[in-house]
Backbone bond lengths (Angstrom), bond angles and torsions (degrees), N, CA, C in turn:
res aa  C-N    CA-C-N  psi(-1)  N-CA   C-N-CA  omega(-1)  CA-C   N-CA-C  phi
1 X - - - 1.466 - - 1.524 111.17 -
2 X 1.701 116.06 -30.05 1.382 96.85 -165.20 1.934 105.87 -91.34
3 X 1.266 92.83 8.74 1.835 99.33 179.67 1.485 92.23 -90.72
4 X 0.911 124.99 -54.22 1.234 129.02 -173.12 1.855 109.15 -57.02
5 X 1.003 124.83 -35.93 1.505 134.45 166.64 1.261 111.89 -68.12
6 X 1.312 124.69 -69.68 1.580 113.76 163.62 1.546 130.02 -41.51
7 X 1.108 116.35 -40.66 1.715 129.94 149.75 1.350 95.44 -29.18
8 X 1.507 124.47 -71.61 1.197 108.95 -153.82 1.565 117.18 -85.19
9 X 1.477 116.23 3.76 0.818 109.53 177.23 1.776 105.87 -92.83
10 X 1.346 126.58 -35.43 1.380 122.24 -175.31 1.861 99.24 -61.00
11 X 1.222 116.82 -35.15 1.152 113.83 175.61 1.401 138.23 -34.27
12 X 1.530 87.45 -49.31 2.008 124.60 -163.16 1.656 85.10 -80.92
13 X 1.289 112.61 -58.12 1.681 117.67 176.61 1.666 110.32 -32.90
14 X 1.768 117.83 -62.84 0.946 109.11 168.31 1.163 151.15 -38.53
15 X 1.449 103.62 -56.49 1.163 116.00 162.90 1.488 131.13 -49.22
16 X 1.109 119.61 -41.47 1.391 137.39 -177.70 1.813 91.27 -70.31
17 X 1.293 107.90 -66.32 1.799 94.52 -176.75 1.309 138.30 -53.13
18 X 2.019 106.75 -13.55 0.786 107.96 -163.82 2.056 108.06 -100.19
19 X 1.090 84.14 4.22 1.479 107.26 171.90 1.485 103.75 85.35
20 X 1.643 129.50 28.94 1.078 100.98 -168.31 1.824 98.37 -115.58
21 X 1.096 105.89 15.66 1.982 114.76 154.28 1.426 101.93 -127.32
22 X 1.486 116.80 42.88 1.628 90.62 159.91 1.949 102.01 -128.13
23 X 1.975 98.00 56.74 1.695 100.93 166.60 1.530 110.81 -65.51
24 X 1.455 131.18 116.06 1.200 127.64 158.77 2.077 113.17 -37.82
25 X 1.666 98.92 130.77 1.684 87.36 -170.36 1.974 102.23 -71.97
26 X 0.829 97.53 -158.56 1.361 117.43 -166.11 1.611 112.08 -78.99
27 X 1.203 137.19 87.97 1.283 141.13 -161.95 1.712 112.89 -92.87
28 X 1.450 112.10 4.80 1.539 105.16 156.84 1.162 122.89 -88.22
29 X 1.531 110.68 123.14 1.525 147.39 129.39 1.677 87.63 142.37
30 X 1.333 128.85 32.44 1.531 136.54 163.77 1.433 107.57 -48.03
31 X 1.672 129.91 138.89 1.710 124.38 171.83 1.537 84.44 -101.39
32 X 1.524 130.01 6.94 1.382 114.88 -156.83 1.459 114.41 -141.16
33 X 0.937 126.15 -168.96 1.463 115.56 -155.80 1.568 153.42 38.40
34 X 1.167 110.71 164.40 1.591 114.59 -162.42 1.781 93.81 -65.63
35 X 1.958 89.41 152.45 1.481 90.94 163.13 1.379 133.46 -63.06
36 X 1.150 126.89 161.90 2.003 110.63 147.11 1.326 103.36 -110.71
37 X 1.437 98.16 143.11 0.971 129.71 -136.58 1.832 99.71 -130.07
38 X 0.951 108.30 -35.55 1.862 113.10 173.89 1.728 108.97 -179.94
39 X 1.642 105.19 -127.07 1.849 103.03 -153.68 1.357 69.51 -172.36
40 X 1.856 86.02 143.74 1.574 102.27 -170.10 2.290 69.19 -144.68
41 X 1.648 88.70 110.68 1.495 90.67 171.20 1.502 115.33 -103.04
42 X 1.350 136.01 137.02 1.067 162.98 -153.11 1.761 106.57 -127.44
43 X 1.357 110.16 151.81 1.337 122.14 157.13 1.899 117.81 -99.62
44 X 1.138 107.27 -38.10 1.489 119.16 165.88 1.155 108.90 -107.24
45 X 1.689 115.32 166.26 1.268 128.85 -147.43 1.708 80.15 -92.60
46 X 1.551 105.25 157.96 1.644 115.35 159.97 1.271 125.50 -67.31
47 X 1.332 132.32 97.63 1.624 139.66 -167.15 1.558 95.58 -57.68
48 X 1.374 140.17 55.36 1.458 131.35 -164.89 1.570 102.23 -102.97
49 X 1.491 130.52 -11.27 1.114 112.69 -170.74 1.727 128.94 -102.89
50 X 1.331 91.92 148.57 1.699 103.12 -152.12 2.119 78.65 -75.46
51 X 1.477 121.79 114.34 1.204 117.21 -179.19 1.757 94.76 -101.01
52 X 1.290 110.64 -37.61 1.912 110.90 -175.42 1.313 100.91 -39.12
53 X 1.887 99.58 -69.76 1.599 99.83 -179.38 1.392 132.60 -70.42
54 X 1.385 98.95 6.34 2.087 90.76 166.36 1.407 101.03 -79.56
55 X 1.773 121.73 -71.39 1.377 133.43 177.30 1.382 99.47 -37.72
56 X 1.292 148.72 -62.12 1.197 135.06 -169.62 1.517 126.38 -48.44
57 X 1.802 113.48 -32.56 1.351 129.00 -168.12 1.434 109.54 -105.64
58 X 1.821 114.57 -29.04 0.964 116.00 -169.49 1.479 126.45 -119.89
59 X 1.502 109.21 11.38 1.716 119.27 176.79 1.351 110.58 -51.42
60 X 1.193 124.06 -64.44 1.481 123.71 -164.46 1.231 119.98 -32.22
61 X 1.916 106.59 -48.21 1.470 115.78 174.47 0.894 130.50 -91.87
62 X 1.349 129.62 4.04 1.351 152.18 146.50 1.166 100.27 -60.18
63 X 1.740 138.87 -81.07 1.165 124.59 -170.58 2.008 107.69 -59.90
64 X 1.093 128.05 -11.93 1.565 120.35 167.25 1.232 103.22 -72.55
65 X 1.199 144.72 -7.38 1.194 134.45 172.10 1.646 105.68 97.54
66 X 1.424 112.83 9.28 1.455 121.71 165.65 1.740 121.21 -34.90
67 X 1.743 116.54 148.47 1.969 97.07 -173.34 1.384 81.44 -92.96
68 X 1.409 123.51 -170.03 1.212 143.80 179.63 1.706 98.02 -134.92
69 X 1.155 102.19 97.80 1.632 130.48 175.96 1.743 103.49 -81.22
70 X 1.204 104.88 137.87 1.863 129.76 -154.90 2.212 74.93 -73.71
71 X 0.869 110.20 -54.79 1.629 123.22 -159.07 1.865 107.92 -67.88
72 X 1.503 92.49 -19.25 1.547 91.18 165.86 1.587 105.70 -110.36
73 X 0.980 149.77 -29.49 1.032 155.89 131.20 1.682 129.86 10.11
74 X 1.377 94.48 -55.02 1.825 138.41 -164.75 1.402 89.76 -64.78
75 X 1.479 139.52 -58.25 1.787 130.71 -173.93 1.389 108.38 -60.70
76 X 1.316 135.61 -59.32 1.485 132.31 157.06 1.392 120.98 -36.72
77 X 1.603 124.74 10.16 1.598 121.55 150.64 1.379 119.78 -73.56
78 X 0.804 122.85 130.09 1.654 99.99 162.87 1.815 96.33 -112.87
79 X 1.992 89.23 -177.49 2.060 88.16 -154.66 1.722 74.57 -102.20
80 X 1.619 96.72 168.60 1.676 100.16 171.53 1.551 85.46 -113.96
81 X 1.217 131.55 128.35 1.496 152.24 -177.80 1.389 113.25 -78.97
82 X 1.449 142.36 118.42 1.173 122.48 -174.52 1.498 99.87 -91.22
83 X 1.235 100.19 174.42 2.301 113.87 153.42 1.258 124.86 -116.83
84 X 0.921 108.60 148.07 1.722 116.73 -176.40 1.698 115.56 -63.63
85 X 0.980 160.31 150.59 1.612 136.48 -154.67 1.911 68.10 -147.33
86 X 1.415 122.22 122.18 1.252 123.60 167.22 1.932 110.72 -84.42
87 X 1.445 105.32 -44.57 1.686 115.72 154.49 1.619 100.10 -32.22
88 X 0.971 121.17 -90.03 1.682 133.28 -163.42 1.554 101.35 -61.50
89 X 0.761 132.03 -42.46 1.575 136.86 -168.30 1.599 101.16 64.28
90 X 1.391 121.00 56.23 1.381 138.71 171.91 1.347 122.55 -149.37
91 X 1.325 105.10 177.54 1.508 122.34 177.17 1.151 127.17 -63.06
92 X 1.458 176.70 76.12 1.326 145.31 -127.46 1.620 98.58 -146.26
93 X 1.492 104.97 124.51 1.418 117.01 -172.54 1.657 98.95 -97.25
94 X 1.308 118.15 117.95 0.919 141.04 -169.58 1.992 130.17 -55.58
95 X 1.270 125.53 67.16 1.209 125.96 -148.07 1.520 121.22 84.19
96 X 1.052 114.37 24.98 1.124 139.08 -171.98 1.790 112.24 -108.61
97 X 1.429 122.45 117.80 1.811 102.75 161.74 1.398 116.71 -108.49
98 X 0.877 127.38 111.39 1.369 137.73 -168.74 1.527 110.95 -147.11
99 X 1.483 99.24 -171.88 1.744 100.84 -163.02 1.727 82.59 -160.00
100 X 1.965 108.89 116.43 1.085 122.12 165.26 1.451 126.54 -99.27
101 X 1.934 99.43 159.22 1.527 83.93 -170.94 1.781 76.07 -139.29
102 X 1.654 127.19 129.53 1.491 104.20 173.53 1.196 103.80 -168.16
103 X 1.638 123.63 173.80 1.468 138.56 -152.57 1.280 102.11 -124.74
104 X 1.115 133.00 82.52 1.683 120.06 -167.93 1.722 113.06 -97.88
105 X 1.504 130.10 144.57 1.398 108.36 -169.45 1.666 91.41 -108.96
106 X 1.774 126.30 131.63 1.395 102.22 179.49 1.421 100.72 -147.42
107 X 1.621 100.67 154.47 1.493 102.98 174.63 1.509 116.00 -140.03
108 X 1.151 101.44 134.07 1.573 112.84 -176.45 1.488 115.06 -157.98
109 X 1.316 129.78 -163.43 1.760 114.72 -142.84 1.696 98.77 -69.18
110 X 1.401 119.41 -6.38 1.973 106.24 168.28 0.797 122.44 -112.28
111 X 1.489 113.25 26.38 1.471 127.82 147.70 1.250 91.79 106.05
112 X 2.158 110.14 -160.80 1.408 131.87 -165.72 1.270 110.98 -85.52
113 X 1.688 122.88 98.54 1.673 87.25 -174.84 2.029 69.80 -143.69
114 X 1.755 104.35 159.66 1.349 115.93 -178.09 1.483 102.32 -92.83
115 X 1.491 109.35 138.09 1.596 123.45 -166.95 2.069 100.57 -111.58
116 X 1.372 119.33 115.85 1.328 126.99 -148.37 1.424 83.99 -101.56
117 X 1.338 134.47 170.46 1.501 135.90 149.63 1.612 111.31 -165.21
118 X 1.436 129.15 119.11 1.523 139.45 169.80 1.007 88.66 -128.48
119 X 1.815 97.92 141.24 1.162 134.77 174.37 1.609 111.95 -77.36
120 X 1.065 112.95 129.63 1.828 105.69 176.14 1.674 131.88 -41.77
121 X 1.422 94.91 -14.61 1.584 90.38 172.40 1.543 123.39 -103.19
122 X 1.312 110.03 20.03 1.301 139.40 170.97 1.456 106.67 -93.92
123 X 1.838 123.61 100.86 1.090 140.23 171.46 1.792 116.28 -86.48
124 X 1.437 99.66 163.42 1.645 96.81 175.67 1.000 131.34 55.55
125 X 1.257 130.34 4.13 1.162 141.93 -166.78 1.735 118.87 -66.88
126 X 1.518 101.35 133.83 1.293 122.43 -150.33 1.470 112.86 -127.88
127 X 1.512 132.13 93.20 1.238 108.66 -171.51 1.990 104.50 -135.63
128 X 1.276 106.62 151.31 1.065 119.51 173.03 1.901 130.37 -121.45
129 X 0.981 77.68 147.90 2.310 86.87 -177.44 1.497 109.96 -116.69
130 X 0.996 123.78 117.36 1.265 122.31 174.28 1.863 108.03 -112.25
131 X 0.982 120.75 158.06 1.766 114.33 179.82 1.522 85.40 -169.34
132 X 1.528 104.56 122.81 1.542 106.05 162.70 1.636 100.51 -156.21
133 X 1.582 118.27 -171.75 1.686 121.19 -163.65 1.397 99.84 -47.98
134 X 1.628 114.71 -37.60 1.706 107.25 -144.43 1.425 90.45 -100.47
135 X 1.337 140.21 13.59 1.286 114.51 -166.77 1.468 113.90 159.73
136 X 1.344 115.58 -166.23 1.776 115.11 158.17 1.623 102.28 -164.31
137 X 1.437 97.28 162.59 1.344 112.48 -166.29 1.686 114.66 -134.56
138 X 1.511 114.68 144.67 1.606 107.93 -153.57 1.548 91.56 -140.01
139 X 1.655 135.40 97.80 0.846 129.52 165.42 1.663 136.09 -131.35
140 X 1.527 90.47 128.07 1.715 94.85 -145.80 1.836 93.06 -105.85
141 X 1.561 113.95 171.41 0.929 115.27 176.37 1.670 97.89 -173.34
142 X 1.724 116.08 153.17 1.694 113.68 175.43 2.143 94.81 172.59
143 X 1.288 74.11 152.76 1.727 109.92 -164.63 1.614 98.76 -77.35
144 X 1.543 122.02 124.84 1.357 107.12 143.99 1.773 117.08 -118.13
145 X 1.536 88.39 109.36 2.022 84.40 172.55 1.161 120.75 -86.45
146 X 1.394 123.18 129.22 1.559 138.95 -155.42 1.778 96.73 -129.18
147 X 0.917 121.14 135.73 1.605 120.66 178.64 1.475 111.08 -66.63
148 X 1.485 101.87 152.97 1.642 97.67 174.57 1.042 114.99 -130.23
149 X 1.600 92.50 64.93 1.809 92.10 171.43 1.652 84.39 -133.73
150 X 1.513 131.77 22.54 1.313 124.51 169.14 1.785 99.98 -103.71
151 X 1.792 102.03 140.11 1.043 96.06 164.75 1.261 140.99 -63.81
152 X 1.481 148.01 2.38 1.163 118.60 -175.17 1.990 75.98 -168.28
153 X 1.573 122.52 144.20 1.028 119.76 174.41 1.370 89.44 -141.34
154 X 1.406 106.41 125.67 1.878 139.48 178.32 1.391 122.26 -119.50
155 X 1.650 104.69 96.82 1.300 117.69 -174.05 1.706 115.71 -113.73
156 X 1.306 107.89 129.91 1.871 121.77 -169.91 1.888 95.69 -114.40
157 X 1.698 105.42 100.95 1.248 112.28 -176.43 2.354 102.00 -88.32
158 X 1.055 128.78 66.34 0.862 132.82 165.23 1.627 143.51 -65.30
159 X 1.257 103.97 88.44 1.598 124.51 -173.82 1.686 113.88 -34.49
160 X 1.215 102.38 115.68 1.503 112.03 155.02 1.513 134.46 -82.15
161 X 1.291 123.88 141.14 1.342 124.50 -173.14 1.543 98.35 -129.90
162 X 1.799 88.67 177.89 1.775 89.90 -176.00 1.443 104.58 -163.19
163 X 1.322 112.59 114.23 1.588 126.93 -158.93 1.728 121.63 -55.91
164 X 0.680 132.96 161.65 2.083 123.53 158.21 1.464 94.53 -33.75
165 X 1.096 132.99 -82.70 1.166 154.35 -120.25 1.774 94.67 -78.19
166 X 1.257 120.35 -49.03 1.600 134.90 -177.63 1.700 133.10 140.03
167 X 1.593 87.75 -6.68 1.522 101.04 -166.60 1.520 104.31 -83.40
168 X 1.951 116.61 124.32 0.649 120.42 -154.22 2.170 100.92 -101.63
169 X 1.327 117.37 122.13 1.760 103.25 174.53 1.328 111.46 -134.97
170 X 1.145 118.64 173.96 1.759 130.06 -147.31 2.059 74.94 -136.08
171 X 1.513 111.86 128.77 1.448 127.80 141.15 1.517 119.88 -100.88
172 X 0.706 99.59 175.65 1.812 114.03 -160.77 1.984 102.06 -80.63
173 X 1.416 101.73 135.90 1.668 94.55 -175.55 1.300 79.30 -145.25
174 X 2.006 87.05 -179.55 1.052 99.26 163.14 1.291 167.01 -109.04
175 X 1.604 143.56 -167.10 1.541 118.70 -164.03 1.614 101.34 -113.27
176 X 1.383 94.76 179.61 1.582 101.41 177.44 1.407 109.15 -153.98
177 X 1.452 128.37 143.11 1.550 111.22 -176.21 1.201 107.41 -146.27
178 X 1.128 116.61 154.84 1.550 131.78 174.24 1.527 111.96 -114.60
179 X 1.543 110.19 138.45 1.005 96.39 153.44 1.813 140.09 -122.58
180 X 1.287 118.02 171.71 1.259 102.50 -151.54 1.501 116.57 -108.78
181 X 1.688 116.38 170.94 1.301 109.66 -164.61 1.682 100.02 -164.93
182 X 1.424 139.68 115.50 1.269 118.64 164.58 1.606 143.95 -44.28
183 X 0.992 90.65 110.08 1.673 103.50 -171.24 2.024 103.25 122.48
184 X 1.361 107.25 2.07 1.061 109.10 -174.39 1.847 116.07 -66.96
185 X 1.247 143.16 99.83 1.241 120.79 134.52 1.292 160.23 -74.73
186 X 1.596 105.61 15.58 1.135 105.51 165.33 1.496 146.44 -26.15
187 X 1.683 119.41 141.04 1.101 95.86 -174.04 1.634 107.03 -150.25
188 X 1.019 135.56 155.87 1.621 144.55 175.53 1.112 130.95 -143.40
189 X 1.645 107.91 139.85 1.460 118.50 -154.29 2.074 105.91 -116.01
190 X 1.471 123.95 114.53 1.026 109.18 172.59 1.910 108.07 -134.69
191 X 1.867 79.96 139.05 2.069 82.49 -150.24 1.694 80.52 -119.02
192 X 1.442 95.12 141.62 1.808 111.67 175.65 1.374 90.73 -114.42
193 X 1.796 107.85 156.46 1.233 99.52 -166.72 1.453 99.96 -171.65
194 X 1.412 121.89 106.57 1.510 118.88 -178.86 1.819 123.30 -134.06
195 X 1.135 100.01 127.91 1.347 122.86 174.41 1.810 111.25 -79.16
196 X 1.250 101.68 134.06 1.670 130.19 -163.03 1.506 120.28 -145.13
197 X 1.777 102.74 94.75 1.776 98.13 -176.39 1.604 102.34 -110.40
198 X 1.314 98.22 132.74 2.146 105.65 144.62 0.958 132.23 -100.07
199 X 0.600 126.58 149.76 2.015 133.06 170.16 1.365 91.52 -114.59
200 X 1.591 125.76 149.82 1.084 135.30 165.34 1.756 103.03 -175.89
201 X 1.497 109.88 141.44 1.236 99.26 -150.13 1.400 142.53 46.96
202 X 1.164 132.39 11.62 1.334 141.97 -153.52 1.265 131.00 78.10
203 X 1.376 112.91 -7.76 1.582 136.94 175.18 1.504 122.18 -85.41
204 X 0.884 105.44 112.68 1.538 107.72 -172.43 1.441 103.70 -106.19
205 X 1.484 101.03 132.21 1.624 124.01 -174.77 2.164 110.04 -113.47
206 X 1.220 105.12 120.30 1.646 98.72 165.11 1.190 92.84 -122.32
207 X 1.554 78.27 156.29 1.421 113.31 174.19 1.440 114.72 -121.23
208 X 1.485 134.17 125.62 1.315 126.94 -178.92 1.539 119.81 -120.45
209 X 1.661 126.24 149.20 1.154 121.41 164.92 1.030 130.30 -119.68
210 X 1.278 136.65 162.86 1.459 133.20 163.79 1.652 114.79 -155.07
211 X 1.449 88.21 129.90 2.012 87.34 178.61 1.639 101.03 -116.34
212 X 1.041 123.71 150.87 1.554 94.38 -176.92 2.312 85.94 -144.10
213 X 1.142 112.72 99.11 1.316 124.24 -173.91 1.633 105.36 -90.16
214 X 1.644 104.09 117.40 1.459 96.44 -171.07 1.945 93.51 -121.60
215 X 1.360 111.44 131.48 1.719 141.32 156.17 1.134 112.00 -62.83
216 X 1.574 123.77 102.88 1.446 127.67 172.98 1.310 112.78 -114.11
217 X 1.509 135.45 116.38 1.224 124.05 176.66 1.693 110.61 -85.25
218 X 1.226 114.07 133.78 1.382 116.06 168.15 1.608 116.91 -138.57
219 X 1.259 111.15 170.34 1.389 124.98 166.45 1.006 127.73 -25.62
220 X 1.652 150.25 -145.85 1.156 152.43 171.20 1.449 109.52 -155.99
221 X 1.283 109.51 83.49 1.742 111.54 -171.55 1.562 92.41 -53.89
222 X 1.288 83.27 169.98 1.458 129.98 -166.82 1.595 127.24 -140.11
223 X 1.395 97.01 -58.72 1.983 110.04 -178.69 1.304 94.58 -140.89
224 X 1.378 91.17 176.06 1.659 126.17 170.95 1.204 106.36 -165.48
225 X 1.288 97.73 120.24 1.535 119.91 -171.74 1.547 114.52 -103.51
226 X 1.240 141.12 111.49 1.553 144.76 -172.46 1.365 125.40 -78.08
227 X 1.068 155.03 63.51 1.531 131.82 -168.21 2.094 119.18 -103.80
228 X 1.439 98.50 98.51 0.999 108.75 176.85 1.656 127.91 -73.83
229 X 1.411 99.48 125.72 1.544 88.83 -153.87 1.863 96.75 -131.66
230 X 1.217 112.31 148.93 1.288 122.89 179.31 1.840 115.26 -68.46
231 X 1.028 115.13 -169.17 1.753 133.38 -179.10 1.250 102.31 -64.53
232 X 1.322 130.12 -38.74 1.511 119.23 -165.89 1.723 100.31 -105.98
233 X 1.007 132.61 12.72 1.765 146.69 167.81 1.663 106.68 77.42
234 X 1.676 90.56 42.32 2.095 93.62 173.00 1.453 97.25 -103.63
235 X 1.465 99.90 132.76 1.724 100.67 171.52 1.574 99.72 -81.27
236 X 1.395 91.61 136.32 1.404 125.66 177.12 1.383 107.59 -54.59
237 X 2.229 102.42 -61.19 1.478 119.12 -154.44 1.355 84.12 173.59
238 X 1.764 98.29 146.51 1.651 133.05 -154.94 1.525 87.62 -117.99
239 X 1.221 106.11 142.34 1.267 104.12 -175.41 1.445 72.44 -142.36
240 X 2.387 113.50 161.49 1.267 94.85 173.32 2.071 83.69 -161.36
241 X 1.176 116.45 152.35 1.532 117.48 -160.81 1.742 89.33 -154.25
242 X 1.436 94.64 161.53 1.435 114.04 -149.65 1.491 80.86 -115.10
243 X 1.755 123.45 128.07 1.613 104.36 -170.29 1.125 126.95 -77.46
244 X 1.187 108.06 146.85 1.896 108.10 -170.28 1.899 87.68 117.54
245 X 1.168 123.06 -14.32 1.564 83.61 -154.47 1.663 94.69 -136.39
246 X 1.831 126.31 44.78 0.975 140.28 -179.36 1.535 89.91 -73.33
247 X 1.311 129.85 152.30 1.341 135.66 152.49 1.787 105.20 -59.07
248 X 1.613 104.68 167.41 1.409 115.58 179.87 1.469 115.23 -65.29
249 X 1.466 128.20 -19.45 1.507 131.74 -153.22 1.393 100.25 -173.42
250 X 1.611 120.90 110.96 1.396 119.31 159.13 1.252 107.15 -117.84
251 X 1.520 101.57 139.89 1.762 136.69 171.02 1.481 103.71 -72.43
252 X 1.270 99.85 135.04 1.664 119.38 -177.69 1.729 101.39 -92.57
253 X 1.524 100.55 -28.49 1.948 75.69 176.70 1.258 96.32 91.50
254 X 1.363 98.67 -162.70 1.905 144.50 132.31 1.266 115.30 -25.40
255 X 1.575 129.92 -19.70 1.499 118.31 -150.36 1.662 98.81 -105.00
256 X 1.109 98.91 160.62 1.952 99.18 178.65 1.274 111.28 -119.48
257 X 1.666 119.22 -18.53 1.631 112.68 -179.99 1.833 79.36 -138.52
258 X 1.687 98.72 145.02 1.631 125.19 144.91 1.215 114.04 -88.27
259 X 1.826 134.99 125.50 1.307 143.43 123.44 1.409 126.61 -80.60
260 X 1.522 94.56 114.80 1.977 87.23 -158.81 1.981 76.03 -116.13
261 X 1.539 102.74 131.95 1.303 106.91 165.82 2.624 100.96 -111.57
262 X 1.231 71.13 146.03 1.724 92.62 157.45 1.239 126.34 -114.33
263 X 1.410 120.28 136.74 1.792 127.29 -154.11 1.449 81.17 -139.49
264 X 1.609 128.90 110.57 1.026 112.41 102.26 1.537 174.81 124.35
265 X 1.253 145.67 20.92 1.346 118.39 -163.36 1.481 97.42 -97.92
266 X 1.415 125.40 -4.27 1.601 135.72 159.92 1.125 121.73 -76.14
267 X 1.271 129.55 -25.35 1.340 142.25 175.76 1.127 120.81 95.69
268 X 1.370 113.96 24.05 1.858 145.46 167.74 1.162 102.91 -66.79
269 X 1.276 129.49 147.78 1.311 147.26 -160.48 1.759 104.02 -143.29
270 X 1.694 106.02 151.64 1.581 94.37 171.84 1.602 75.03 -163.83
271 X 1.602 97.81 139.98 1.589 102.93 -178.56 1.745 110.21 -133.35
272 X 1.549 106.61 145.60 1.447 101.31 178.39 1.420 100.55 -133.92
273 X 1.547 121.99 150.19 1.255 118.69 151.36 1.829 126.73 -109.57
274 X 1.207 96.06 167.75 1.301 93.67 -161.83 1.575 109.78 -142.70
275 X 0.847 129.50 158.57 1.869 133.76 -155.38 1.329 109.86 -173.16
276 X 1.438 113.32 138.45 1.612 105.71 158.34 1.111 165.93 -62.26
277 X 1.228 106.07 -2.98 1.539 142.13 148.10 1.702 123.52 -45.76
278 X 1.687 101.87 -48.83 1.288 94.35 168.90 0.943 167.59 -60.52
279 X 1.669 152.98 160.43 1.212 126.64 167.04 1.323 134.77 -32.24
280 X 1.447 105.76 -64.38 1.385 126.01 -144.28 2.109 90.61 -109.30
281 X 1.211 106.17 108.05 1.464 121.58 168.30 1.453 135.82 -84.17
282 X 1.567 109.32 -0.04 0.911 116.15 -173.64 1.697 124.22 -115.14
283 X 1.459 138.34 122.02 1.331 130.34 -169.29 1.672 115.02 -79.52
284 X 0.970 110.21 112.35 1.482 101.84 169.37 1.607 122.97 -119.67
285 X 1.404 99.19 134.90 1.879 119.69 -164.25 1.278 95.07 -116.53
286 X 1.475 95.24 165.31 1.500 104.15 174.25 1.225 78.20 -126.41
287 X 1.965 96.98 153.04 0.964 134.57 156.05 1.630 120.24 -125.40
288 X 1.227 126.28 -176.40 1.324 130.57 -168.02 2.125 98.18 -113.54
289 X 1.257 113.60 107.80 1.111 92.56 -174.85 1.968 95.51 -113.36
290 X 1.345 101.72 -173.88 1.741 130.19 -169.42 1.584 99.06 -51.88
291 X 1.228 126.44 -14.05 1.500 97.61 -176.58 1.608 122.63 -120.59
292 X 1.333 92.32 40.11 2.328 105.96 -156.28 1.274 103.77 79.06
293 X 0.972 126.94 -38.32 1.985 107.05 -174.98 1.255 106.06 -66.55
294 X 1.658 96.68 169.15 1.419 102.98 134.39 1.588 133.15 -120.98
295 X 1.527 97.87 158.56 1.632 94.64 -157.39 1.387 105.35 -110.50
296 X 1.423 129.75 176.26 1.527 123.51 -167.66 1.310 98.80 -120.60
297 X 1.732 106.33 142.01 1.348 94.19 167.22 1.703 124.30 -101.67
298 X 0.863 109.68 -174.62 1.735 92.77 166.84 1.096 108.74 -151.70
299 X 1.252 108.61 135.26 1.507 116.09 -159.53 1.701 99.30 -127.34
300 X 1.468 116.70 118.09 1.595 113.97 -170.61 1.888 102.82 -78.35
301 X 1.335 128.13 152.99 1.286 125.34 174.76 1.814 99.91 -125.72
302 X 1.521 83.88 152.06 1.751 95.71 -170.46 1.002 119.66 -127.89
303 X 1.444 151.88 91.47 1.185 164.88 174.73 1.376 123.72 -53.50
304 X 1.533 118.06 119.79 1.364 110.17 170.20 1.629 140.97 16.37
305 X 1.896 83.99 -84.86 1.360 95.86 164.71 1.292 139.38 -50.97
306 X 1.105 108.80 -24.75 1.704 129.01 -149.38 1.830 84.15 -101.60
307 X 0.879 119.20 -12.02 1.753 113.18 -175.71 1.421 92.14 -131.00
308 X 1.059 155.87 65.02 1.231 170.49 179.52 1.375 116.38 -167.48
């Protein structure tokens, strides 16, 4: 029996380290606790848990055959604390490799103003502010494209918070993975999301969040091919760039519509057109950048008119 109890205790250990009981519980309709504040993404899990002091406090009922509840669990986290990097003018989690994305609220001698920070391999990115009588609202969202010609992609979406005081820390969450295959587009969506009430004076204030981090597997560009073409759909002139290496701003000239195709290292194709009329003026490619992702570029386009 007592092998069998220790069993279950290296077990419970595991589990707990491996992050797969450390779900934050349910923080809607809380009067208490820190905000969240963003996503501190990881490839490995956060080594944050105090395991001495679980086994130390909690063997007995472990060997009774006790469960190990996420909510008792939760004090044996500890926070990983970031620092302010005045060089970087960012967050920087300390021995840590990760990639931040976050909403920080701060005040110091130039007053109240909110300090934003995404990491470059954070695409699409989409964020909103809401502030009205009853409350405010914080909802974030952004793309990571990872190639899919690697076998196995392991992502740890880990919530950041940020104290009264200013100090900003990341606890341990959880991961999600895909795995990969050429021709693969797979894709996965994991959204953190917490509700925050006060009462004060009789007035009750929420506060809400949402990050919602979505895993896209794609191809492995290669080119981008340009063909600028006049009113009646004759290309003018072929223009053609190796991806990653579009200039900051291309001039349309003479031309009245852009067909920008993407090639590739499968021989996948993805095509957009583009005109001056439209909303959206800006080209964005993927490229393969330095850290396994891939990153987007954006390339602004300028029309006749618009430079006249």
């Amino acid at each position: 029996m007592r092998k069998k109890g220790l069993l279950a205790i290296i077990l419970a250990a595991s589990l707990l380290l491996s992050g797969c009981s450390l779900a934050l519980p349910e923080e809607d309709g809380k009067t208490d606790g820190d905000p969240m504040v963003g996503v501190l993404i990881t490839t490995q899990p956060l080594d944050l848990f105090d395991s001495e002091a679980y086994l130390s406090e909690n063997a007995s009922t472990i060997l009774n055959g006790g469960m190990i509840r996420a909510e008792d669990a939760e004090k044996y986290s500890n926070a990983l604390f970031s620092a302010w990097d005045d060089a970087q003018q960012s967050y920087v989690f300390p021995d840590t490799e990760g990639y931040v994305w976050l909403c920080t609220e701060v005040s110091d001698e130039s007053g109240d103003y909110t300090r934003m920070q995404n990491d470059d391999v954070f695409c699409d990115g989409t964020s909103a502010v809401h502030v009205t009588d009853e409350g405010s609202s914080y909802e974030f969202s952004a793309t990571l494209y990872v190639p899919n010609d690697q076998t196995y992609a392991v992502f740890y979406c880990n919530p950041i918070y940020q104290t009264a005081d200013g100090r900003v820390y990341a606890l341990a969450g959880q991961g999600m993975s895909l795995s990969g295959e050429t021709g693969s587009t797979a894709a996965m969506t994991q959204t953190l999301t917490q509700t925050l009430t006060e009462t004060q004076k009789g007035e009750t204030q929420t506060r809400s969040f949402e990050c919602a981090i979505k895993v896209q597997l794609a191809a492995r560009p290669e080119r981008v091919t340009l063909f600028w073409m006049d009113a009646e759909s004759g290309v003018l002139r072929r223009e053609e760039y190796a991806a990653g290496t579009l200039p900051e701003t291309l001039r349309a000239e003479d031309a009245e519509f852009l067909l920008a195709v993407e090639t590739a290292v499968d021989g996948t194709q993805s095509r957009a057109l583009y005109g001056p009329e439209q909303e959206t003026q800006t080209l964005e490619t993927l490229f393969e950048g330095d850290k396994g992702f891939l990153q987007m570029q954006y390339t602004q386009l300028e029309w006749p008119q618009e430079s006249n």
